[in-house]
N, C-alpha and C positions, 0 to 999 in steps of 0.2 A: 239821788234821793234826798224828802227834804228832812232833816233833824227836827222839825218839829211834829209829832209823831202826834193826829187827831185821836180824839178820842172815839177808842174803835167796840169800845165795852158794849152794855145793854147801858139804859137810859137809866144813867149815875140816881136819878130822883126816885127810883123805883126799888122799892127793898126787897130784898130779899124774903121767898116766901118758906126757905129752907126749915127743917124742924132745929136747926142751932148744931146737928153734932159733927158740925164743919165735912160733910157729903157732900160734894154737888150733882156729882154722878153716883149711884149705887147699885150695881147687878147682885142681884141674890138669890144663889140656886138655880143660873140660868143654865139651857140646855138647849141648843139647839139642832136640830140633825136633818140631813139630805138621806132620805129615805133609810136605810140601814146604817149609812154614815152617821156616826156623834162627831160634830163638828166642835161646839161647848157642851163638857160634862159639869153638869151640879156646880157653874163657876160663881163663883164672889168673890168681887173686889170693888174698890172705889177710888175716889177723885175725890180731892179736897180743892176747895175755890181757890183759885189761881194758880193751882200749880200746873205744868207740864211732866206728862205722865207719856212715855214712847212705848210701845209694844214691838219687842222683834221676838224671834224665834222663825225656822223654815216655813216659806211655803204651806197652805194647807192646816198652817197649825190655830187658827181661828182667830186670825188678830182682825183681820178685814172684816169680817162676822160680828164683832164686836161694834165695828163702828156702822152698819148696815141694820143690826139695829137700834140705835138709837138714832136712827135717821129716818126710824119708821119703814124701811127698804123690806125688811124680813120681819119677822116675828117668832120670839121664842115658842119654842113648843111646851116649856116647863118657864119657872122663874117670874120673878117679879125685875122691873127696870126702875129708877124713882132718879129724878132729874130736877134739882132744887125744892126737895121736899115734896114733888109733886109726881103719884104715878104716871109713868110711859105706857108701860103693860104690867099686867093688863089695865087696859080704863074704857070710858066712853071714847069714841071718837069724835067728839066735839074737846076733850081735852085733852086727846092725845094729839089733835092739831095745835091746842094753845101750848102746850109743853114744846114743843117741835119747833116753836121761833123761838125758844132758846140756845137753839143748835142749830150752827152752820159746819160746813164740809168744805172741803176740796176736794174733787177725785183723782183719780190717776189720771183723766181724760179731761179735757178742757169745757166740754159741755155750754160751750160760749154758742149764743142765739147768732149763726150765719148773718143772718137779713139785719140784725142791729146792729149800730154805732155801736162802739167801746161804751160811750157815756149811759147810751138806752139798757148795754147788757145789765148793769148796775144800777139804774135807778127803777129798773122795772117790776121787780120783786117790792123794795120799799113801798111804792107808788100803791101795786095794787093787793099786798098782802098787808101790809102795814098801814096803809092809806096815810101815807105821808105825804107831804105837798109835792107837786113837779120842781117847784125852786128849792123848797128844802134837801129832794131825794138829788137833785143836780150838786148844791153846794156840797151836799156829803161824800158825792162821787170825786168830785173835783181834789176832793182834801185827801182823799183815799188812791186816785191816778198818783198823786204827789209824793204819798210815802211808798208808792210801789214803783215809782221812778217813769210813770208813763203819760206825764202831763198831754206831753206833742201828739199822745197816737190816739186823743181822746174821739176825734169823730173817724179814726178807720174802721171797717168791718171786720172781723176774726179772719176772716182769707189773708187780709193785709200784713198781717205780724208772726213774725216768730212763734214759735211753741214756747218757749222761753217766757215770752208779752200774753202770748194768751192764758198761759196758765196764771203770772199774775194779774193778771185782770178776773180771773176765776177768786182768786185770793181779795184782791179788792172786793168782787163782788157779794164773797162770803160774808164780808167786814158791813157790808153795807144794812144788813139786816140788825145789825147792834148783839149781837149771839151770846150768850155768857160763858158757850162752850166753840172750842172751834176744831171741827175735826180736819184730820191728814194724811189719807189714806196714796200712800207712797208718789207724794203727789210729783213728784222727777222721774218716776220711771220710766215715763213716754217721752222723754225731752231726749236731744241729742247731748253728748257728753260736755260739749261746749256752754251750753246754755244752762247745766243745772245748777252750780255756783251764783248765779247771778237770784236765782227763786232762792235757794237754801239763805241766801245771806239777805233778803226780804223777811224770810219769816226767823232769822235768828235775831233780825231788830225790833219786830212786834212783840218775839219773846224777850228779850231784854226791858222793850219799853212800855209795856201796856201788864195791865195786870187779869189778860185774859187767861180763862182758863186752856190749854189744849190737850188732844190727848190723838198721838201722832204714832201711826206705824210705818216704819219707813227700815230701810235697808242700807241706809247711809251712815253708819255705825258713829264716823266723827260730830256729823251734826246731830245725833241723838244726843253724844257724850256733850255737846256742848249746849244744848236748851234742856235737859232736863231736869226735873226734882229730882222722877226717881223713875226706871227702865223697869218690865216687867218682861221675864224672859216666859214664852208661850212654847209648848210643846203638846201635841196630841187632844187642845180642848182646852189644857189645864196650863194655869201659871204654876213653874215649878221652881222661881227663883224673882225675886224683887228685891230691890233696896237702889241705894244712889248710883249716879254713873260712873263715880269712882271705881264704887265695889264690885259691880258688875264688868265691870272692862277691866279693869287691873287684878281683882282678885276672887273671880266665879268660884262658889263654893258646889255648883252642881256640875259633875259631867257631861253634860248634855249643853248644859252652856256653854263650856268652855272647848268643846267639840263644835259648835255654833260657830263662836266668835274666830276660832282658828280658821273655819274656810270662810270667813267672808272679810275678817280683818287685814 
């Protein structure tokens, strides 16, 4: 992979439309529930620009939820979302599409376009969401294959590659819209045990080198402790435990955390 790390941000020329009290993400009061299920009770919490924010806690416990919607995927049934100053939900839907290419994903699942080259899966979003040139959305691909280490597989089709290569070509792809937030929804779980070192240590370099925002739920308890600001332990809806990765892994002041950490560490 190459050490010169492109610039993977939003378009550096473009300022920030945030109200200043350093939020970039803010849920407040949200709630969202599966018919009788409360998946999020009444939750708030936020994201400050540039940091790396992880969500664990069991299964079930609304970390995936969180990031579904701000991906526009679901919708709170209570609460407000606000995404660089700007509401998500509720709003019109003409600006809940403009807010939404602030935010890119990864899923758990590779989502890569069968019938396209590696290079088209990536430049096809800029191209017709962003109306970026075909040479411009190629040279951006190009520089994005390189920090995800997959220069040579640039014209094979997804059948062609590893789970490993597809999922970063997912992660390039994400990069490719300029996001100011990037989401990570356990994106190694579908990979074979071989292959997930190789993604984890892609996105421990974008988090070292770039000063994007992410906010990552993942089940890999090392690579949390090692990209983040600050881990927020989820149970039943509710965070019931935040602060650094330090504090959280070496010294959990909640029960329920420290019952967590014990079967998965």
């Amino acid at each position: 992979m190459s050490t010169d790390t492109p610039d993977i941000q939003h378009d550096p020329e473009k300022k920030p439309t945030g109200t200043g009290n350093n939020e970039l993400i803010r849920l407040e009061r949200v709630t969202k529930r599966f018919g009788d299920h409360v998946v999020l009770d009444n939750l708030d919490f936020s994201v400050a620009p540039g940091k790396h924010v992880t969500l664990i806690g069991p299964s079930g416990s609304g970390k995936t939820t969180i990031l579904r919607l701000l991906m526009t995927l679901l919708k709170p049934d209570e609460g407000t979302i606000t995404v660089d100053g700007e509401q998500l939900f509720p709003a019109p839907e003409k600006q809940v599409r403009e807010v939404r290419k602030k935010i890119g994903m990864v899923f758990q699942q590779f989502n890569l376009f069968p019938n396209m080259t590696v290079l088209r899966n990536i430049t096809e979003a800029p191209v017709t969401v962003l109306g970026m040139s075909k040479d411009a959305a190629e040279e951006r691909a190009r520089e994005l294959l390189e920090l995800v280490g997959l220069t040579e597989h640039i014209d094979k089709r997804p059948a062609q590659l590893s789970g490993g290569q597809q999922q970063r070509v997912a992660i390039a792809r994400a990069l490719a819209m300029r996001p100011q937030v990037l989401l990570l929804d356990e994106v190694t779980s579908a990979l074979d045990p071989e292959l997930v070192a190789g993604v984890l240590d892609v996105l421990r370099d974008i988090a070292r080198s770039t000063d994007i925002t992410m906010l990552c739920v993942t089940h890999e308890m090392n690579f949390a402790r090692d990209i983040s600001d600050q881990v927020l332990m989820f149970d039943s809806g509710h965070v019931i435990e935040s602060g650094p990765p330090e504090k959280i892994f070496s010294d959990p002041e909640h029960d329920r955390t420290r019952e967590f950490l014990s079967a998965v560490l």
